[in-house]
N, C-alpha and C positions, 0 to 999 in steps of 0.2 A: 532467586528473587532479586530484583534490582535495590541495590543500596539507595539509602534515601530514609527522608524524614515523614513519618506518616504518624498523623492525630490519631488519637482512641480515646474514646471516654469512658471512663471509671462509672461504677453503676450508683455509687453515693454521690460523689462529690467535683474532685478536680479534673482536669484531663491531665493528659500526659503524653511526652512525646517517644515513638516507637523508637531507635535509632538501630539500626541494621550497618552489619560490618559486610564485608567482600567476603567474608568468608561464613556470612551467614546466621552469627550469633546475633543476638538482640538483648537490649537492655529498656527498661521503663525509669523515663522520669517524670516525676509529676512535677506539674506546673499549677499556676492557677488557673479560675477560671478564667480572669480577666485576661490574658496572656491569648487566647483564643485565637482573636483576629488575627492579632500581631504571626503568629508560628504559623497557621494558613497561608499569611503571605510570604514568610521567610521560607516554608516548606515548599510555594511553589514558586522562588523563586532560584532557591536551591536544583530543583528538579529542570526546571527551565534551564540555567546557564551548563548544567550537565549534560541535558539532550545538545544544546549548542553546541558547545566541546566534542560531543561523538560527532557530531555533521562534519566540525571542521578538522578532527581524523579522519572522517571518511572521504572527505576530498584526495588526501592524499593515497588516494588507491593504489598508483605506482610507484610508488618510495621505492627503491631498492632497483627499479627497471632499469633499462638501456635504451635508448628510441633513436635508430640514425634516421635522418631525413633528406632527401635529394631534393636540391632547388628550396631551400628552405632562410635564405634571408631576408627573402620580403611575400609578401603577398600570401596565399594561402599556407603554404610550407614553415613559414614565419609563424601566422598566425596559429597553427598545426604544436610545433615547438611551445610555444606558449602556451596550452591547453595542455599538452601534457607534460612541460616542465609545472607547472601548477598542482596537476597531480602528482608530482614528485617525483618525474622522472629524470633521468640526467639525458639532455637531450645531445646527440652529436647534428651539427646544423652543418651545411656544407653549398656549395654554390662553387663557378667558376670564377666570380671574380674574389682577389685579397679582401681589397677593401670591405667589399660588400660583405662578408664571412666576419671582419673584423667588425663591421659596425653590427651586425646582428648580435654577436656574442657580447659587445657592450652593454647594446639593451635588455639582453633578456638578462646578463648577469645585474643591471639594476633592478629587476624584477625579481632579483634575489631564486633564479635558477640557474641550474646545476648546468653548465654548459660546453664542450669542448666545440671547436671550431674546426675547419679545414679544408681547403680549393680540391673542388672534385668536378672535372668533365667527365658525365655517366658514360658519353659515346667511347670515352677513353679506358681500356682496358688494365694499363696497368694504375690510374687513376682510382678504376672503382675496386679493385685490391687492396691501393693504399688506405681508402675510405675505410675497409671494413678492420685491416691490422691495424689503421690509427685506434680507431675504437676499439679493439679486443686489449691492446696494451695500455691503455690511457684509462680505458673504464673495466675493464674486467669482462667484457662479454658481448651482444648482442640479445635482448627478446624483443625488439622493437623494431619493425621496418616499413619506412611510408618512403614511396617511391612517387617523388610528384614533378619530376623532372620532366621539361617537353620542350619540343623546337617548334615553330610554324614559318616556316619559311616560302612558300607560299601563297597568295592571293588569288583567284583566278577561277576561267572555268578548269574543270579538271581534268578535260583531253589535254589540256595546255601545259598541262604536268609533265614533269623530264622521272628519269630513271634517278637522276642524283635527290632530284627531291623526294621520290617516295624513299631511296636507301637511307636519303639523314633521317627523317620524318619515323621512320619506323624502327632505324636501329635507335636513336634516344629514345624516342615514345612508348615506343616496347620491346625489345628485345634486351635495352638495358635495367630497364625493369625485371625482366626474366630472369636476368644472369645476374644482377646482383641478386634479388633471392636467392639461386643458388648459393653465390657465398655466405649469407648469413647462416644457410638454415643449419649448416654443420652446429654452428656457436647456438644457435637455438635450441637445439635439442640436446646440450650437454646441458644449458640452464634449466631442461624439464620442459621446453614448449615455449611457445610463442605467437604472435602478431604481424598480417604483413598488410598494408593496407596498399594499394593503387587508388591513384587518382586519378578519376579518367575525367568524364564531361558529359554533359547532357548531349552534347554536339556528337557525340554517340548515338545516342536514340534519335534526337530530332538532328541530323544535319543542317551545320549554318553555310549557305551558300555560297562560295568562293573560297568554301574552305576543304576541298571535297581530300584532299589523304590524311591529313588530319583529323577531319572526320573519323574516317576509316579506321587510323591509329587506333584514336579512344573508344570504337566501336571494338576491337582485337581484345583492349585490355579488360573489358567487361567478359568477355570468352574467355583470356587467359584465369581468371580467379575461378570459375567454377570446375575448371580446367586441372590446377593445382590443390583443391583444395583435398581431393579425396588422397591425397598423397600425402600433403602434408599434415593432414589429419588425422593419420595413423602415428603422425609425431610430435602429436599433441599442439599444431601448431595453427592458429585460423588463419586465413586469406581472406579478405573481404573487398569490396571496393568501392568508392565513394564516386557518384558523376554530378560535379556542381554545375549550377545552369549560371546564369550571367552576375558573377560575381566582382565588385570593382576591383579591378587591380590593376597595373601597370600590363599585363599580360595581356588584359581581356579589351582593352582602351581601345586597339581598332575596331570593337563593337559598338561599346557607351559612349565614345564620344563621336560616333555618328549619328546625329538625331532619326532621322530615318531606320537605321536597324535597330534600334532601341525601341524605337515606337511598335515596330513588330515583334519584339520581344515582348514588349507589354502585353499585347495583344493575345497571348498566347499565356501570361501569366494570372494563377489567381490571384495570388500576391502582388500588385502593381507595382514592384519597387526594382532594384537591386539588389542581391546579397552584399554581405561584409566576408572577408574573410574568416573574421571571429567564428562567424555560422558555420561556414565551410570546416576549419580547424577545428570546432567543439564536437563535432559530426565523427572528424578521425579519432579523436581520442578515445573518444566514446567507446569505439569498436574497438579498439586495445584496450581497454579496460575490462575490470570480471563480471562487471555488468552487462558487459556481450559475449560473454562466456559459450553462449550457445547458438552463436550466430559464425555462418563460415558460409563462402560461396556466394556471397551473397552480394549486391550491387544499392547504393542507396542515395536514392538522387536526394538532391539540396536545390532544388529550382525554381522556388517558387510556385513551386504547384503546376509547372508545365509538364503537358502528358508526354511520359517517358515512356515509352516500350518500344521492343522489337518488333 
């Protein structure tokens, strides 16, 4: 029975207050009558800052986790960190440039999260190595992995595409997505299981025009998760993947700030707006938490309501 103060009233005369321990004993004291109002309010205001208190443990549903992030100093990957340093994870945040790596980790540690730092180019092999020994020696492990790293180099119709552009385009976009899972999942499954989220795009489902390998990338990464999951799911680990549709960011800017594609974007939106990155990053956490415990394979757009499928 949940501890706590509950009224009873005596069959002559006063009431009295029930008082319940954690471990279940109970004692009666009487009170007056006139006391009445007063302990209804104190009793449920007792009960009230209780329930508050469990909420704000159960925020912290990842205490104890590990979460690296590719491409995570600004924009969704940033906003990703945030969400689950919140829940209590210790987040490893990484990016190609110092700077950028350095001012993230500033921020998020005045946000009073757990954060280590460090410059990781994913297309670079001994790079994403270091990524995962930096974390394994610095935090103790690996059960967290959001792979949101991507290039678009790019513009164009897409016969106009070279060979070098589709090799960068797909070795960052996806193949390094690939392989670092690889390295994690040793470390995940000595922790008991894990979390791996991709970030792909709506640009997946609906291609956005002149962006045609890119497209294609984030279209690959939606295959690769349901692809991995039945493997990794024997090791107790989900894969899941997130496809956001036109969310502001410094990334996304050769969209939204052309009036013209945007206006077609609307057009296709129920939601008439932009996302935030917040949206997008509250979406990853989400799925590495236990509250998606039964979810793997699975693809989940953030678009505003634009119709997604293959």
């Amino acid at each position: 029975m949940r501890p706590g103060i509950v009224l009873h009233q005596e069959e002559r005369r006063a009431h009295c207050i029930s008082v319940r321990s954690d471990n279940g004993s109970e004692d009666f004291i009487p009170v007056p009558n006139s006391s009445q109002v007063m302990l209804r309010s104190v009793g449920r205001s007792l009960l009230a800052n209780r329930i508050t208190g469990r909420r704000m443990m159960s925020q912290k549903t990842l205490t104890g986790k590990v979460a690296i992030l590719t491409a995570s100093t600004d924009g969704i990957g940033l906003a990703a960190a945030q969400a689950l340093g919140r829940k209590g994870a210790h987040v490893v945040v990484s990016s190609r440039g110092k700077e950028n790596v350095e001012r993230a980790v500033e921020l998020l540690r005045s946000e009073n999260i757990k954060v280590t730092g460090t410059t990781c180019h994913v297309g670079n092999r001994e790079d994403r190595e270091r990524l995962v020994k930096t974390t394994v020696e610095q935090c103790g492990g690996v059960d967290i992995f959001i792979s949101n790293a991507a290039v678009n180099p790019f513009v164009g119709n897409i016969t106009d595409s070279t060979e070098e552009v589709w090799d960068k385009i797909l070795h960052v976009n996806l193949k390094s997505a690939f392989l670092l899972t690889k390295l994690v999942v040793p470390y995940m499954e000595i922790r008991g299981g894990g979390s791996v989220v991709f970030v792909s795009s709506a640009a997946g489902y609906q291609p956005v025009e002149a962006l045609g390998p890119y497209n294609v990338s984030k279209t690959a990464l939606m295959g690769l998760t349901p692809a991995l999951a039945p493997d990794l799911g024997r090791r107790n680990i989900r894969v899941n993947c997130v496809a956001p549709g036109l969310i502001k960011t410094q990334f996304s800017s050769v969209l939204w700030k052309n009036e013209n594609v945007f206006e077609d974007f609307k057009r296709k939106m129920i939601i008439k707006r932009m996302g935030t990155p917040q949206e997008a990053g509250g979406v990853i956490a989400f799925l590495c938490s236990d509250e998606a415990s039964y979810i793997t394979g699975e693809t989940i757009t953030v678009a505003g309501g634009i119709n997604c499928r293959l």
